[in-house]
C-alpha positions as CSV (number, residue, x, y, z in Angstrom):
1,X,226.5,-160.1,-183.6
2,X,227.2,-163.4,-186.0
3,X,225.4,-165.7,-183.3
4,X,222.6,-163.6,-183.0
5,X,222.1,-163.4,-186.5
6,X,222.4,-167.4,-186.6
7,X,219.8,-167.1,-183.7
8,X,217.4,-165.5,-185.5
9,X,217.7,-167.1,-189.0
10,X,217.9,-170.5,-186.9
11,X,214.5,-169.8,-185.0
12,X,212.5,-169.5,-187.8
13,X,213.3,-173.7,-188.4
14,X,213.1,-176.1,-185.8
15,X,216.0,-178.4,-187.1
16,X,218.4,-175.8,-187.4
17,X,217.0,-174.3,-184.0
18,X,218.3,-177.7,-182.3
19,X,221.7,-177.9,-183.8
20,X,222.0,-174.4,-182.6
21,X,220.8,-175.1,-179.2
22,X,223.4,-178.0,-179.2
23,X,226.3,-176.5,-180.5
24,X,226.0,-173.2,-179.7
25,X,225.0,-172.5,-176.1
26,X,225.9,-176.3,-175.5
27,X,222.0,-177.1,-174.0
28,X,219.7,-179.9,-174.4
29,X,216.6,-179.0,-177.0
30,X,213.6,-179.3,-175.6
31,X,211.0,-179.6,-178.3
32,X,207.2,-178.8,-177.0
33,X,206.1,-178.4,-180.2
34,X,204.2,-181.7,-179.7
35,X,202.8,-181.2,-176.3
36,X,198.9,-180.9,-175.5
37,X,197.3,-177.1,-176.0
38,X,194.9,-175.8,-173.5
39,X,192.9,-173.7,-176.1
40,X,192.7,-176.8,-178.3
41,X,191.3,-178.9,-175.1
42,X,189.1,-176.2,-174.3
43,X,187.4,-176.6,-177.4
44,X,185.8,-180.0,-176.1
45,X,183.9,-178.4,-173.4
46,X,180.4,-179.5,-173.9
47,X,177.0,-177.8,-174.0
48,X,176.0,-179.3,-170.5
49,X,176.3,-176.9,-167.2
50,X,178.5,-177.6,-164.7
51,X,177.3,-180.7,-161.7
52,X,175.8,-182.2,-164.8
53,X,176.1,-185.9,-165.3
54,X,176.2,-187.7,-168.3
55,X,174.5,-191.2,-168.4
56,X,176.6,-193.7,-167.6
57,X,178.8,-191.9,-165.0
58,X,178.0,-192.7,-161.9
59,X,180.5,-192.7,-159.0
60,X,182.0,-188.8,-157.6
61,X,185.5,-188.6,-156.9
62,X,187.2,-184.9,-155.4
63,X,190.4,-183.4,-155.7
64,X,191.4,-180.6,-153.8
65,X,194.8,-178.6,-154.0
66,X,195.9,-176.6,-151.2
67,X,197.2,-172.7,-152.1
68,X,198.0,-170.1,-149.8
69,X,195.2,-168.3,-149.6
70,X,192.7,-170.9,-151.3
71,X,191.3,-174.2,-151.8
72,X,191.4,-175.5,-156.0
73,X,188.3,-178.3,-156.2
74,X,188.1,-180.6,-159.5
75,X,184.7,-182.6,-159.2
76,X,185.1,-185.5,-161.5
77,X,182.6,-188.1,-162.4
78,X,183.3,-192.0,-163.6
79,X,182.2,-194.4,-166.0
80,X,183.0,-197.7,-167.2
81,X,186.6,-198.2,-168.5
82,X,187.6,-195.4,-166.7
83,X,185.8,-193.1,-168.3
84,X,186.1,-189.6,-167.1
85,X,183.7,-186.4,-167.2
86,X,185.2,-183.1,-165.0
87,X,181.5,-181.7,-163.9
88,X,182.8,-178.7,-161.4
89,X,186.2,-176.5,-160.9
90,X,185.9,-174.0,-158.2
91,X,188.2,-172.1,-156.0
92,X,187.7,-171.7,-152.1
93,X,188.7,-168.1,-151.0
94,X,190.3,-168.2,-147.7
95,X,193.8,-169.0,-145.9
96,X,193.6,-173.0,-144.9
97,X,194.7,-172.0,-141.4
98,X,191.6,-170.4,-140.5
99,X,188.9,-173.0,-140.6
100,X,186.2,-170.9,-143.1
101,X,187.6,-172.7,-145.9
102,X,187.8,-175.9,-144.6
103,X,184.3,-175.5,-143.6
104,X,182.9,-174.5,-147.1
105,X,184.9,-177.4,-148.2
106,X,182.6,-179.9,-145.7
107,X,180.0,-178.1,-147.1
108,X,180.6,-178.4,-151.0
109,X,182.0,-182.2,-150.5
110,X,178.1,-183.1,-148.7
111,X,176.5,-181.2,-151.6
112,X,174.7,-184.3,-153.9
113,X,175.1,-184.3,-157.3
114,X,171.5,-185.3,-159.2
115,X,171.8,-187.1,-162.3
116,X,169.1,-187.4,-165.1
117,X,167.2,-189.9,-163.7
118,X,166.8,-187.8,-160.5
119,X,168.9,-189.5,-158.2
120,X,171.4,-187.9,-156.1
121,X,174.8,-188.9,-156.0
122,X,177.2,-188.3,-153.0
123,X,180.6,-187.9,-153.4
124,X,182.4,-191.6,-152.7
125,X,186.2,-189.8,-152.2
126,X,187.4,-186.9,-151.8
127,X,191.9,-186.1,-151.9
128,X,193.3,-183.4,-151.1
129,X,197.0,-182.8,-151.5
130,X,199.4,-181.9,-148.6
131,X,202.1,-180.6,-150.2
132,X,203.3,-176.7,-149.1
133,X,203.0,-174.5,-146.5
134,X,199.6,-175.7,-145.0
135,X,200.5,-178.9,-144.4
136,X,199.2,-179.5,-140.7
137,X,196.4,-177.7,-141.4
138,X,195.6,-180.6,-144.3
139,X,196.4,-183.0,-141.7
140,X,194.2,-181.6,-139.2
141,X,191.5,-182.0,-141.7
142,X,191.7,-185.0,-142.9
143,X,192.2,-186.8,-139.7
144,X,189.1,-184.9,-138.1
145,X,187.6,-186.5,-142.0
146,X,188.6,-189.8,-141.8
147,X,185.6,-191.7,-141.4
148,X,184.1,-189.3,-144.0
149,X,185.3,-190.6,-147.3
150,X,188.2,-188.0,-147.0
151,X,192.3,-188.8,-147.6
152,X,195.7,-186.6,-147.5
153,X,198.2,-187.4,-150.1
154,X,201.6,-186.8,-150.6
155,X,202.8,-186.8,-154.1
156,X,205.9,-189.6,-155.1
157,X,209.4,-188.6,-156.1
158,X,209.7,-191.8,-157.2
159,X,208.5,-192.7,-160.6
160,X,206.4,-195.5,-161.6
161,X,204.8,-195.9,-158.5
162,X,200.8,-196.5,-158.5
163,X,198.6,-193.6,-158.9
164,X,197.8,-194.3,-155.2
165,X,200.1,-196.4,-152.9
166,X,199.6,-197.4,-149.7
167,X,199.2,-194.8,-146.4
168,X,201.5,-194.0,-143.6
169,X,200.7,-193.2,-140.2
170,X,201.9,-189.1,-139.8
171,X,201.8,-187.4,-136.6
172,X,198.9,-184.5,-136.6
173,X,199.8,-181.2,-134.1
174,X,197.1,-178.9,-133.4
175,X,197.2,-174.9,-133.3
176,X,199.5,-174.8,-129.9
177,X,201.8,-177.1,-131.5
178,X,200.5,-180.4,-129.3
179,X,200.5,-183.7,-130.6
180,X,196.9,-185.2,-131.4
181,X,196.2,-188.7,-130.6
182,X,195.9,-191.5,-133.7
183,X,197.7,-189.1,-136.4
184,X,196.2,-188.7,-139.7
185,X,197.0,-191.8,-142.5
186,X,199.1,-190.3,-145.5
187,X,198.5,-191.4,-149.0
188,X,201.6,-191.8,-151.7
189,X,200.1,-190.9,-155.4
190,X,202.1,-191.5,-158.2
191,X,201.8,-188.2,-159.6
192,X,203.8,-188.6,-162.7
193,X,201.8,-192.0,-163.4
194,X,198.9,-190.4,-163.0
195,X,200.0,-187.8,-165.4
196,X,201.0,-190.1,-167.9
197,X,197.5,-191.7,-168.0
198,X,195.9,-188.4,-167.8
199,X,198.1,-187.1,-171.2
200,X,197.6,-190.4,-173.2
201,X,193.9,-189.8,-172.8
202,X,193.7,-186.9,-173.6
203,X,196.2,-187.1,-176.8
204,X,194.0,-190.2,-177.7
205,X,190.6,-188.2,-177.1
206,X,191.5,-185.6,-180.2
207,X,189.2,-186.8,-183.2
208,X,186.5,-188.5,-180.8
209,X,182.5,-188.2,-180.2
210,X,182.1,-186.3,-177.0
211,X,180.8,-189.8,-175.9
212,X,183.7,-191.9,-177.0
213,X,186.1,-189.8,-174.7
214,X,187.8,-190.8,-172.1
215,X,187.9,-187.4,-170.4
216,X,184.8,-185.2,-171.1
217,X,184.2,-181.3,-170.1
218,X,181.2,-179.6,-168.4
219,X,180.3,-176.1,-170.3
220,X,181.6,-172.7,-168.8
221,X,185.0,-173.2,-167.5
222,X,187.8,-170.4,-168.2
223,X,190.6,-170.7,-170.4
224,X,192.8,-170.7,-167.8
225,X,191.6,-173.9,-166.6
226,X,192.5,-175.3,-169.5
227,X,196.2,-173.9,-169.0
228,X,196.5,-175.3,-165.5
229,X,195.4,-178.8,-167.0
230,X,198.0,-179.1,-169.5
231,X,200.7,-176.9,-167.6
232,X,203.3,-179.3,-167.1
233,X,205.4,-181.3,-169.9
234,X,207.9,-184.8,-169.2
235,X,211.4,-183.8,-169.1
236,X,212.3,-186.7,-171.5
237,X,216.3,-186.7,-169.8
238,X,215.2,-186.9,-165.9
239,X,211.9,-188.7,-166.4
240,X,210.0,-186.0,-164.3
241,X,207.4,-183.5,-165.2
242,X,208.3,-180.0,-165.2
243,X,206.0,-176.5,-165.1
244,X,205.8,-174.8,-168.5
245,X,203.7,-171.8,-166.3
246,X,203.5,-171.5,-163.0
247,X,200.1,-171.7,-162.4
248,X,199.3,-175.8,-162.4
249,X,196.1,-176.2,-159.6
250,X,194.0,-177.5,-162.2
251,X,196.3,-180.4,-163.5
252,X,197.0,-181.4,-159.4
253,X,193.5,-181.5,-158.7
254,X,192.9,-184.3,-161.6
255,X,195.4,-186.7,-160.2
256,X,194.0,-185.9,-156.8
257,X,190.4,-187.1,-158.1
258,X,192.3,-190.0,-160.2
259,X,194.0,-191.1,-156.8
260,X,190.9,-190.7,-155.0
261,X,189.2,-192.8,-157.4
262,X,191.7,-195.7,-156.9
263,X,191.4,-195.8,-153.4
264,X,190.2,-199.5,-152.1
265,X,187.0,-198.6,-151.6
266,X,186.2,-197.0,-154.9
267,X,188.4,-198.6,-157.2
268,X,187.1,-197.9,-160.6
269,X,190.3,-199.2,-162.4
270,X,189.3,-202.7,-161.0
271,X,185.7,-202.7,-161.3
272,X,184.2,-205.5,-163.6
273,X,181.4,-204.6,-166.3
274,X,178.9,-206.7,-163.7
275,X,179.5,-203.8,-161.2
276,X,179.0,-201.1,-163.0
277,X,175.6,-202.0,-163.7
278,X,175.2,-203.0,-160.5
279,X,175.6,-199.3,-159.8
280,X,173.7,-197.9,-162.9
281,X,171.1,-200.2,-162.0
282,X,170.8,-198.4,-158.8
283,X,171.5,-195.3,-159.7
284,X,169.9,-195.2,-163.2
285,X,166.9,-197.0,-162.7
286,X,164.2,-198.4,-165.2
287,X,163.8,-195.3,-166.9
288,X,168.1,-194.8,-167.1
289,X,168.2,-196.1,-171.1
290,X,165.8,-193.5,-172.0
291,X,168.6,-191.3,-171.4
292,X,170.3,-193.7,-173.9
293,X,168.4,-193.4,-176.3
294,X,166.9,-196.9,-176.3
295,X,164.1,-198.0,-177.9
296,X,161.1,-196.0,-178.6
297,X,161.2,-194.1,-175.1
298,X,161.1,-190.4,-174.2
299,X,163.4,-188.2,-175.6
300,X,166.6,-187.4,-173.2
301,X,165.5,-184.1,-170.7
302,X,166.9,-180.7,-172.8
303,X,170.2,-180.0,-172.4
304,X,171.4,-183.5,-171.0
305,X,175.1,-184.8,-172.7
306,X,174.7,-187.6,-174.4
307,X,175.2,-191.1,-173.4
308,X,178.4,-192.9,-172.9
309,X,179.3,-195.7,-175.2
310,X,180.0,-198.7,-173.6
311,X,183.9,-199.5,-174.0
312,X,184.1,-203.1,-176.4
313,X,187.2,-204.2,-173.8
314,X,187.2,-202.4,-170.4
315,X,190.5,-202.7,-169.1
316,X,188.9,-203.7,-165.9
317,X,187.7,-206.7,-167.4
318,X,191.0,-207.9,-168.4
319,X,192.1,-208.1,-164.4
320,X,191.1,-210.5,-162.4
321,X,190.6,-208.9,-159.2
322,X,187.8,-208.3,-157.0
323,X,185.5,-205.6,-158.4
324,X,183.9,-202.9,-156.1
325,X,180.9,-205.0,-156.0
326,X,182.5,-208.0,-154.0
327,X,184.4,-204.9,-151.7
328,X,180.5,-204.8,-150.6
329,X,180.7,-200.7,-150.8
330,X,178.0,-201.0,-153.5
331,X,175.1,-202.9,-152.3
332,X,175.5,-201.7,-148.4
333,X,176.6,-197.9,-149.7
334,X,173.1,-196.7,-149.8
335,X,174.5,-193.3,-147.8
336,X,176.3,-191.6,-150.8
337,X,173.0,-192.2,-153.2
């Protein structure tokens, strides 16, 4: 009776809730008081529809998470600086041994995207994570996929790896359980770096313009969404993240479209200011800064978000390697336009 009465007096004040933690049942505190709020996230959804993009971003990346009974897709697009705007979330019906899904998948990932200035934008990377029950069936898909801008990952135990390592060759079996020739090429993502890159932006993106963040929000996506993205909190003993609910799709899909966007031939952590307006050049033509708000032109169409704001340092700008531009996938890459 005395330590529940402590209990409850104690709750009421977080200081005296730890000490009681510690001294009492002889546990670790864990203090979330601090960590990210989906409803307060979801308030930064925008006033653009879904598979809209906002001027400025202008390479697709996919990430798809692999359920049971379902595919989770995150469509994200990418601006300069790394610059992130999530444009579509949808959910595949179907069990991923049976090839419907995998087929409305093909279908949705060959969809284009058209931006304000009327182009259509493929999608240049698509990930899809191979973690759980479905694993051969991922397999099967991605190496049927490989020449098609599609990866399997594996998520790292090990921390502090890249968001996306290097691949390994995995054997691939098909429904009677035979080996398939040439195997399927298997991702690592650093899932918690990712993570931590995700978090900081969004912690940083609080008291921002819509077109200062670094990760923006399409209208019309449910709460629950919101709940998946921020589902999982860094267990500051072990280093790892842990689920605070068990539903998480929606945070696994973002590091698969954050590790599809680092993959060699996308890049967008390395590319230099010159190739990203290489690409809006292309894909933003003439007309593009009206959408800016340049000059004397046109008003923007109704509805379209407004313009990014050119970051003052890129982070890309500061490393010296070889931008997507001299990888060549820019200029020849005339099929994902």
């Amino acid at each position: 009776g005395m330590i529940a009465g402590e209990w409850l007096e104690a709750s009421r004040d977080p200081a005296k809730l730890q000490t009681f933690v510690n001294l009492i049942d002889g546990l670790p505190y864990e203090d979330h008081s601090d960590r990210l709020r989906g409803a307060v996230i979801g308030e930064r959804a925008e006033a653009w529809p879904a598979r809209t993009l906002p001027a400025g971003d202008v390479v697709l990346t996919l990430g798809g998470d692999v359920q049971d009974d379902r595919l989770a897709l995150l469509l994200v697009a990418w601006a300069e600086g790394e610059r992130s705007a999530v444009i579509d979330h949808l959910e595949l019906p179907g069990d991923p041994i049976k090839q419907d899904v995998w087929d409305a998948l093909t279908e949705y990932r060959r969809r284009p995207v058209r931006n304000a200035a009327g182009m259509d934008l493929l999608i240049s990377m698509t990930a899809i994570d191979s973690g759980g029950h479905r694993t051969q069936a991922v397999y099967g898909y991605g190496r049927l996929h490989r020449y098609d801008n599609v990866i399997v990952t594996k998520g790292s135990s090990t921390l502090g790896r890249p968001v996306l390592g290097k691949p390994t060759k995995q054997d691939v079996k098909n429904a009677k359980g035979e080996l398939l020739r040439a195997g399927v090429n298997l991702w690592m993502v650093g899932t918690d770096t990712a993570k931590d890159a995700l978090f900081a932006r969004l912690e940083a993106d609080g008291g921002l313009e819509p077109a200062s963040r670094m990760v923006r929000f399409a209208d019309g996506f449910a709460d629950e969404f919101y709940e998946q993205l921020v589902a999982e909190v860094r267990d500051d003993r072990t280093g790892r993240y842990v689920k605070l609910r068990q539903r998480n799709e929606a945070l696994d899909c973002m590091v698969e479209a954050m590790a599809a966007a680092h993959h060699p031939r996308v890049r967008v952590h390395r590319m230099q200011a010159a190739d990203w307006q290489h690409l809006r050049s292309i894909v933003e033509p003439a007309n593009g800064d009206l959408f800016a708000g340049a000059g004397d032109a046109a008003a923007p169409a109704a509805g379209a978000p407004p313009a990014r704001e050119a970051p003052e340092t890129p982070e890309s700008a500061a490393d010296g390697h070889a931008g997507a531009h001299d990888a060549g996938w820019v200029p020849e890459r005339t099929d994902w336009l």
